[in-house]
C-alpha positions in Angstrom: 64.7 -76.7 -44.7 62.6 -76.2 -48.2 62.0 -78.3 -49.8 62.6 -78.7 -54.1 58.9 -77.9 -54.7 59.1 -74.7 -52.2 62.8 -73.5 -53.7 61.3 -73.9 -57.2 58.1 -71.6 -56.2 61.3 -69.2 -54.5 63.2 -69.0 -57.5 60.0 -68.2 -59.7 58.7 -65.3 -57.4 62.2 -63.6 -57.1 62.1 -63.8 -61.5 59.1 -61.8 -60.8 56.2 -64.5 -61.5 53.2 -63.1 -59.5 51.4 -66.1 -58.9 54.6 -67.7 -57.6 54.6 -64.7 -55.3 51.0 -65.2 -54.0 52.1 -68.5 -53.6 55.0 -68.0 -51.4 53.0 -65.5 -49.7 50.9 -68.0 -48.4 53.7 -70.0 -47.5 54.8 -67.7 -44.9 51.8 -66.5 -44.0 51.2 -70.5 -42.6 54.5 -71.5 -42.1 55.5 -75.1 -42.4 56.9 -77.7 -44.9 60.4 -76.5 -44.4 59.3 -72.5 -44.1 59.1 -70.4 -40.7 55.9 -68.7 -40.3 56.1 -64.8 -40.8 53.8 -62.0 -41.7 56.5 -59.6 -42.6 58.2 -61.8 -45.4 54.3 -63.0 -46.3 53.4 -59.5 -46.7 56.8 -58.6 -48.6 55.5 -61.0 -51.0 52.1 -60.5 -51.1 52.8 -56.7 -51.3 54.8 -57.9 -54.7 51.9 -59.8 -56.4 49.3 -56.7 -55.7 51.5 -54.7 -57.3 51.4 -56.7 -60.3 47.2 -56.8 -60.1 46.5 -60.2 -58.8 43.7 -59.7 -56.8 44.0 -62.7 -54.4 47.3 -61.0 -52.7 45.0 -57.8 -51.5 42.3 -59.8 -50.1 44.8 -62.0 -48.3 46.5 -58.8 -47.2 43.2 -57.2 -45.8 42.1 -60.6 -44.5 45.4 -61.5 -42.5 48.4 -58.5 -41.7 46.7 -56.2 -39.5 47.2 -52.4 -39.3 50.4 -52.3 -36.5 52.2 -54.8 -39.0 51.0 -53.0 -42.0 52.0 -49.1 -41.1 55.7 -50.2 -40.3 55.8 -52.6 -43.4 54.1 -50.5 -46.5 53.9 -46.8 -47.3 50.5 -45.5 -46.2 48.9 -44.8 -49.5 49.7 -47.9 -51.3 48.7 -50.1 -48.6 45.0 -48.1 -47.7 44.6 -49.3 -51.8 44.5 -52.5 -51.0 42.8 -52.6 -48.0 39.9 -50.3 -49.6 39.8 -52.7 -52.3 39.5 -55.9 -49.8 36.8 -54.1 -47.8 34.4 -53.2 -51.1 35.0 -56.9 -51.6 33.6 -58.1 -48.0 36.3 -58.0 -45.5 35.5 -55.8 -42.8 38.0 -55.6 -40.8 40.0 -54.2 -44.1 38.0 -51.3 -43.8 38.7 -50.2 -40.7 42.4 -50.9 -41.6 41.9 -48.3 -44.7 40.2 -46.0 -42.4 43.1 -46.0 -40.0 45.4 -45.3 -42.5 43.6 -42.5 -44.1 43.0 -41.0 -41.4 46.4 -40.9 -39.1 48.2 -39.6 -42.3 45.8 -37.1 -43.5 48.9 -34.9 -45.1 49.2 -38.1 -47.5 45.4 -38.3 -48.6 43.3 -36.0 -50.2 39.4 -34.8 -49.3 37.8 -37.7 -51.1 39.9 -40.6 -49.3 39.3 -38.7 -46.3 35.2 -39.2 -47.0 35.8 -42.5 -48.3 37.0 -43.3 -44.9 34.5 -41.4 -42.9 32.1 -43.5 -44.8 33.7 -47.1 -44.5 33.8 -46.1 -40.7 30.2 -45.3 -40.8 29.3 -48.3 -42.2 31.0 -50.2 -39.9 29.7 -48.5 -36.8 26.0 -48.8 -38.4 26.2 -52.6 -38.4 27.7 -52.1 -34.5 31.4 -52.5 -35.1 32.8 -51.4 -31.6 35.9 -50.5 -32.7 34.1 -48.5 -36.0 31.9 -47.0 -33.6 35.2 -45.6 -31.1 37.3 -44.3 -34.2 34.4 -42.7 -35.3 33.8 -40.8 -32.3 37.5 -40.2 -31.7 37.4 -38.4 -35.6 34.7 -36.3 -34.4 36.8 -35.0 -31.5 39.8 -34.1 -33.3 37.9 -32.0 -35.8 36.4 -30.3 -33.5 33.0 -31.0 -33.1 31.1 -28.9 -29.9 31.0 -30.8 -26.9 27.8 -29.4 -25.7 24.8 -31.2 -24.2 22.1 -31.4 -26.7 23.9 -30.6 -29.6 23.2 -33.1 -32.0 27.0 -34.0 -32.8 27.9 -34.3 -29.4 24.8 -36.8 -28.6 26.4 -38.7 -31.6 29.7 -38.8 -30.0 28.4 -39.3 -26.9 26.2 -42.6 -28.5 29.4 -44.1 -30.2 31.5 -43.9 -27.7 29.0 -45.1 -25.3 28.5 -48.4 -27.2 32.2 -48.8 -27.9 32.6 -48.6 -23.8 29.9 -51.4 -23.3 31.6 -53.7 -25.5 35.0 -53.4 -23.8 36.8 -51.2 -25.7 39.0 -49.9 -23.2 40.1 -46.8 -25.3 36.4 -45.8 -25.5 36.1 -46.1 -21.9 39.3 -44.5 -20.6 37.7 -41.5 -23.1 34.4 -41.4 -21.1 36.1 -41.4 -17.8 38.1 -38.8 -19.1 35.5 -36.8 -19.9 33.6 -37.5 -16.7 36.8 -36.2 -14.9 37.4 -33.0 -17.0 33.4 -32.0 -15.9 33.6 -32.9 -13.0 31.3 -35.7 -12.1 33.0 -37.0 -9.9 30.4 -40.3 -8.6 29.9 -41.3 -12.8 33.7 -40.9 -12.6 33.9 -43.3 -9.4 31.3 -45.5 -10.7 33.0 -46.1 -13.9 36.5 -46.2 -12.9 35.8 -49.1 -10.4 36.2 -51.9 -12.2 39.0 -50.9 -14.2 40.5 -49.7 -11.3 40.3 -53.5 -9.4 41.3 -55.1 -12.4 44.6 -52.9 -12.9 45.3 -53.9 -9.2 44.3 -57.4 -9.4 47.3 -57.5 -12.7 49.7 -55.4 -10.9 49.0 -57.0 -7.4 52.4 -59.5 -7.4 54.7 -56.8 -8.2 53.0 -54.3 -5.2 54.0 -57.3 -3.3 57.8 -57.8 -4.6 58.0 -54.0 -4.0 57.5 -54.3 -0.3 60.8 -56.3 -0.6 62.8 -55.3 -3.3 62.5 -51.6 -4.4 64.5 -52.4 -7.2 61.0 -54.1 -8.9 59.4 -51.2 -10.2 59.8 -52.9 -13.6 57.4 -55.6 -12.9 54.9 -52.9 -12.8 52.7 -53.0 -16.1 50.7 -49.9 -16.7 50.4 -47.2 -20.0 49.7 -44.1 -19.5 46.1 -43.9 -19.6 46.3 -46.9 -17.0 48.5 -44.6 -14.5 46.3 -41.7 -15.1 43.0 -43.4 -13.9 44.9 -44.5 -11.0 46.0 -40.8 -9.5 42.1 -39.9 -10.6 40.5 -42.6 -8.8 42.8 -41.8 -5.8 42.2 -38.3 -5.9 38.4 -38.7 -5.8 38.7 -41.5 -3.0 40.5 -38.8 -1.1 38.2 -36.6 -1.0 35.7 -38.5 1.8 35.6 -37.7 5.1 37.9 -40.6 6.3 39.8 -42.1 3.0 41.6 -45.1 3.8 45.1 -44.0 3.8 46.6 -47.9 3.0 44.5 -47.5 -0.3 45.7 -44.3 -1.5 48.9 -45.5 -0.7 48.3 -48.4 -3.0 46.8 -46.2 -6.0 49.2 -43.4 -5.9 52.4 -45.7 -5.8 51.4 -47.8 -8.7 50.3 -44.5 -10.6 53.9 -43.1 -9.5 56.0 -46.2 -10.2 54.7 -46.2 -14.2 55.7 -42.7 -14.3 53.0 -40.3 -13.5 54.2 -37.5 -12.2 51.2 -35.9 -9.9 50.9 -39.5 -8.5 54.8 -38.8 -7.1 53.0 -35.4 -5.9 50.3 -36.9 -4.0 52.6 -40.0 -2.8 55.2 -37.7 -1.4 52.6 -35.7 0.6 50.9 -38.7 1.7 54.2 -40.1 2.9 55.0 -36.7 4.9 51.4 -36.6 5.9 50.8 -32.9 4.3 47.9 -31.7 2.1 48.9 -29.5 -0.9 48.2 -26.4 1.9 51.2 -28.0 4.2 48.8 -28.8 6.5 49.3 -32.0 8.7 46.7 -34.9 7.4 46.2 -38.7 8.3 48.1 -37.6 11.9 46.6 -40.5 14.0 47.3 -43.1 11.7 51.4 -43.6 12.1 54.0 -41.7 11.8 55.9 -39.8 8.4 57.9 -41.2 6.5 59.9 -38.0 5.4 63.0 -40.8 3.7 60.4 -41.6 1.5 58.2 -38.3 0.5 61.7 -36.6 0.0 62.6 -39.4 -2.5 59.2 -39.2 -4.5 58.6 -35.2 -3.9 62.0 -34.7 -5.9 60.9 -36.9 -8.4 58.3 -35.3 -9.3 59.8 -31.9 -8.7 62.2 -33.1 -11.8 59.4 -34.2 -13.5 58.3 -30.8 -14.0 55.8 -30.4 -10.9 56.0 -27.1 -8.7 54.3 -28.0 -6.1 56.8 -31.0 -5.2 59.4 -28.4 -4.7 57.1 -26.1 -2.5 56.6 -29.0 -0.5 60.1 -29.9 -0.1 60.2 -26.3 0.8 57.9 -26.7 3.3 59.2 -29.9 4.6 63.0 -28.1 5.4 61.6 -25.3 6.7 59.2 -25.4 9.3 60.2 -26.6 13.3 57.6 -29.5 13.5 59.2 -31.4 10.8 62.6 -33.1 11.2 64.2 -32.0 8.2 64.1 -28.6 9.1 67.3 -26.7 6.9 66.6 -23.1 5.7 69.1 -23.2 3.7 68.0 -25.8 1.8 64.1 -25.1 1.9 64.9 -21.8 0.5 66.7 -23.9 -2.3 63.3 -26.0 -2.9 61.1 -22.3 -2.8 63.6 -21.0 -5.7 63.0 -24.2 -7.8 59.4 -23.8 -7.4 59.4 -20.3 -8.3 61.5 -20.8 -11.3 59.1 -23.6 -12.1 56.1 -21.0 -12.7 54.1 -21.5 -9.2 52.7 -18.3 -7.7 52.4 -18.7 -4.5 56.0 -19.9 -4.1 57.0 -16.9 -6.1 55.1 -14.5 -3.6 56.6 -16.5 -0.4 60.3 -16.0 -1.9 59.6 -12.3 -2.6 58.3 -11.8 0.7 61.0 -13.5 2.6 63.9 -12.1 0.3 62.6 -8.4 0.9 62.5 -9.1 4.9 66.2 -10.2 4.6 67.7 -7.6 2.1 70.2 -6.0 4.2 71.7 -9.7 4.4 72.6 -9.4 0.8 72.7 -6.0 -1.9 70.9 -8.1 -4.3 68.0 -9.6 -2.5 65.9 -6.3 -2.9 66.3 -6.8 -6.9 65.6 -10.7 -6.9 62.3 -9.2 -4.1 61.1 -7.3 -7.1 61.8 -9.2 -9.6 59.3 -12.3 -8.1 56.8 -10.2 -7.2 56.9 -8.8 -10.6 56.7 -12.7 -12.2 53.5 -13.3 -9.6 51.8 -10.0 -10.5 52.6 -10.8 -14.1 49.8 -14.2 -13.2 47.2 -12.0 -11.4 48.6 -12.2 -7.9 46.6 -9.7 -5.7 49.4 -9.7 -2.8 52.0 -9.5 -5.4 50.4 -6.3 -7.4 49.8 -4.6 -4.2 53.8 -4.9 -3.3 54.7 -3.6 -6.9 52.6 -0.1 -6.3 56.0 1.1 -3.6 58.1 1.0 -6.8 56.0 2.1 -9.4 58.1 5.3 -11.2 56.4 8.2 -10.6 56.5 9.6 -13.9 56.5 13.9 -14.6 56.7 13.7 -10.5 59.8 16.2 -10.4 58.9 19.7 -11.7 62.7 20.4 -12.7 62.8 17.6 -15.0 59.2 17.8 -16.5 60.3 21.8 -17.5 64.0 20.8 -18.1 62.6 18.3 -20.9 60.1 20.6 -22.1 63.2 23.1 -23.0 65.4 20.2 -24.9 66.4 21.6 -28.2 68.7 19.7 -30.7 71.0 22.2 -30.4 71.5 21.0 -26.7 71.1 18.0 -26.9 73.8 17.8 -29.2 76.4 19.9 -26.8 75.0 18.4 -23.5 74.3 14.6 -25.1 74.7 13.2 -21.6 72.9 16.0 -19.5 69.9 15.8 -21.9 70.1 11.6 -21.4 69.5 12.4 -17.4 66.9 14.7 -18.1 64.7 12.4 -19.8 65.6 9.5 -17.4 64.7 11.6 -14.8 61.4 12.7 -16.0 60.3 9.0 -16.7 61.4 7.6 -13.8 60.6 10.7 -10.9 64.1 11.3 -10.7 65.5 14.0 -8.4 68.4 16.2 -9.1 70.6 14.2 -7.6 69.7 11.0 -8.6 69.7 12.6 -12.3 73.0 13.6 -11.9 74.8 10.7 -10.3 72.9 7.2 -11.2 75.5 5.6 -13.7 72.6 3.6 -15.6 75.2 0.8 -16.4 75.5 -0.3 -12.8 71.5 0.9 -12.1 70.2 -1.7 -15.2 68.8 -4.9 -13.8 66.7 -5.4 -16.3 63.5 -5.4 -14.7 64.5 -2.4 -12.3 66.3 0.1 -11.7 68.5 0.5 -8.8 68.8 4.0 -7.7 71.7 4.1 -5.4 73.7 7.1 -5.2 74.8 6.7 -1.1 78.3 7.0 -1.5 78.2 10.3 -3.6 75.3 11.8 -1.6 74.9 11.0 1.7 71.1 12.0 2.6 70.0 9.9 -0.4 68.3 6.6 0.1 68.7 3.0 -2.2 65.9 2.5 -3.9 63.7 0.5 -7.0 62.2 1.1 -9.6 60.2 -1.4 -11.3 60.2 -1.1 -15.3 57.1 -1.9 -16.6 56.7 -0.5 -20.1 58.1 -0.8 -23.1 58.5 2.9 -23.3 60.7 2.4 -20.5 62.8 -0.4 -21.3 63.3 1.6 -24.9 64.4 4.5 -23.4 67.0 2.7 -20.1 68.7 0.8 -23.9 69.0 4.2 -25.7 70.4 5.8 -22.3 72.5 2.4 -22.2 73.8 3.1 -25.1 75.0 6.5 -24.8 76.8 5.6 -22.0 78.4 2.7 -22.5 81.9 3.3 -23.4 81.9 6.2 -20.7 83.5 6.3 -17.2 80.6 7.8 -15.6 82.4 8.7 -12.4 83.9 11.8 -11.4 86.9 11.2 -13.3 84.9 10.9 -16.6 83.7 13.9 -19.1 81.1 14.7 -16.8 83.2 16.4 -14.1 82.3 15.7 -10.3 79.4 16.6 -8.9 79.5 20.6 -8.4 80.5 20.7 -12.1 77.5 18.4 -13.0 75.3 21.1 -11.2 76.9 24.0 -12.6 76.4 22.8 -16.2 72.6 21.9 -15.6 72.1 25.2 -13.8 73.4 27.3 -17.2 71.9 24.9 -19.3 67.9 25.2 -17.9 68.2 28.0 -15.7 64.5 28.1 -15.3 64.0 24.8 -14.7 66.3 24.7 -11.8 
């Protein structure tokens, strides 16, 4: 409870008296004598008195609420005033305060608090402030500054974050690793990652143990992001010897998985089935799969955006050595990793949809349309299938002369004739596939499917693949035309014999 003394000082800073504010401040800032110690109410008042000049609040502020209180407490420019002001004054850590401020709200600063910054940080990092030295470096990254051995920035970069590594600044470290990673040096990667590695283990080791129990534990697991990352790194790399200890990748790749990272639920699930990312059988004559688990942590990271995961699941239902074994439901998985963007599951599902097409009408279409999406990424196998449904454009004499002879005036008495003569020259048409496609039921979009069987027997079903612009424009336009029109033998086009009669006195050279 206050006391009189403290209620008096209370009732003066809420009348606005700015040393009764400092005062009170302080108060808070301590705690005790009948007051709870907090930094937010210190800093409320505190933040009062600066405002009215006394120079005592900013130097407390800089010396004492630190920048997570601050950012949440104070808008960004008012408070980096303050803290500049502390800093010129001697308090160091104010100026990396301002400099954080300035610099994660650039849109509220302008060019010279931006310098001002750059320079406190300099300072700082001359006189071997770690934490100066990693924000510097990390500035010099986001702008953009060439990565390039030699370069003079980079060796700067390179120096800063270096020293800010040695002193323990785990930020700076988990950047070096990461930059190890990404060029693939992979022993300075190993070498470096070691220690952090143990250590994450050594904190997480009692909830590994609970987990062996209790599933239901995950949430004693204590990792960030950059934590679960180094994790599925370090057990990538250790998988890569000759004989990697399986009970250790285990290890790394469920704590990785358990905090959330997805390719860790990848490389768990495999390990658990004992497949490689190939679906080759690994780790065979050290116990058997355990396919309950891999389905549980291959789905997981199917849903957590991963492709492969669902081509393994794929894999998993659909080949005889595996216990799972359900086409039906591998097929399922191969769909979800298509859709997901991976190539070779796109290929696989073309592939095996084309070899079953007369099981369905539609699984020729779907065929094209995958290989299509794989060709779309480069796929060699993929563009190679796409050249049997190219459209073999000007490939039917009739309809290259027929179009040649198009006049408005026909075009304007024979507006649906003239539509299939154009079709049919861009697409390699023949005459009766001009004359009986009905474009509404041929459109799918990314093909057209020619099928005129039940109108003319010696035809054959077939694709073609629309691949242009030009194409896609002129199937719309054609569209169009024809879309309030029966286009069956009941419709203003007549049955077939009339449909020949008209195109034979329309172009009779052409045909």
């Amino acid at each position: 409870m206050a006391t009189r003394e403290e209620l008096a000082v209370i009732k003066a800073a809420r009348a606005g008296e700015s040393r009764a504010q400092l005062a009170l401040g302080r108060r808070y800032l301590n705690g005790g004598s009948g007051l709870p110690r907090s930094k937010g109410t210190a800093f409320y008042w505190l933040r009062r008195a600066a405002q009215q000049g006394v120079d005592d609040a900013w130097m407390i502020i800089g010396r004492n609420i630190t920048y997570e209180q601050v950012k949440d407490l104070s808008p960004p420019r008012e408070a980096a005033v303050w803290y500049e002001k502390a800093f010129e004054a001697g308090v160091p850590q104010a100026g990396l305060i301002f400099a954080r401020l300035v610099l994660e709200h650039t849109g509220q600063f302008d060019s010279n608090a931006h310098a001002r910054a750059i320079a406190a940080l300099s300072l700082l990092a001359s006189r071997d402030d770690h934490q100066a030295q990693w924000l510097l470096a990390q500035q010099m990254q986001r702008h953009g500054q060439p990565v390039v051995p030699g370069a003079a920035s980079s060796a700067v970069e390179e120096r800063l974050m270096q020293e800010a590594a040695r002193a323990g600044i785990e930020q700076a470290q988990y950047a070096l690793l990461d930059k190890a990673w990404q060029q693939d040096q992979g022993q300075t990667f190993a070498r470096g990652a070691q220690p952090l590695v143990e250590r994450l283990l050594e904190r997480n080791g009692a909830a590994l143990g609970q987990l062996e129990k209790d599933a239901d534990a995950a949430g004693l697991v204590q990792l960030n992001r950059d934590e679960a990352t180094l994790l599925l790194r370090y057990g990538q790399w250790l998988a890569r010897a000759a004989q990697p200890d399986l009970p250790e990748l285990m290890r790394l790749f469920e704590l990785a998985a358990l905090a959330g990272e997805v390719e860790a639920r990848l490389e768990l699930g495999l390990l658990c089935a004992k497949i490689d990312r190939q679906g080759q059988r690994v780790f065979m004559d050290q116990g058997l799969a355990n396919f309950k688990k891999a389905l549980h942590w291959l789905v997981l990271a199917g849903e957590g955006g991963c492709a492969p995961a669902w081509h393994a699941l794929a894999r998993i239902y659909s080949r005889s050595i595996y216990s799972q074994r359900n086409l039906q439901v591998a097929q399922q998985y191969l769909e979800k990793a298509a859709e997901a963007g991976l190539v070779e599951a796109q290929v696989e599902l073309a592939h095996i949809l084309w070899r079953n097409r007369r099981d369905d009408p539609l699984h020729d279409v779907k065929a094209l349309y995958w290989w299509q999406q794989a060709a779309a990424r480069a796929d060699a196998d993929a563009r190679s299938a796409l050249c049997a449904f190219q459209a073999a454009e000007d490939a039917q004499d009739w309809a290259v002369q027929a179009r040649a002879q198009l006049t408005d005036k026909l075009r304007n008495s024979n507006p649906f004739l003239s539509a299939r003569i154009e079709l049919a020259a861009m697409f390699g048409l023949s005459k009766p596939e001009a004359l009986l496609i009905d474009i509404k039921q041929a459109d799918y979009g990314h093909c057209l499917v020619v099928d005129i069987c039940a109108h003319h027997a010696r035809s054959k079903r077939r694709l073609i693949a629309v691949h242009s612009e030009a194409q896609r424009a002129a199937i719309n336009r054609v569209s169009r035309l024809f879309g309030d029109v029966d286009c069956g033998f009941s419709g203003p086009e007549g049955n077939y014999r009339q449909r020949q009669y008209r195109l034979r006195t329309a172009f009779p050279d052409a045909v």
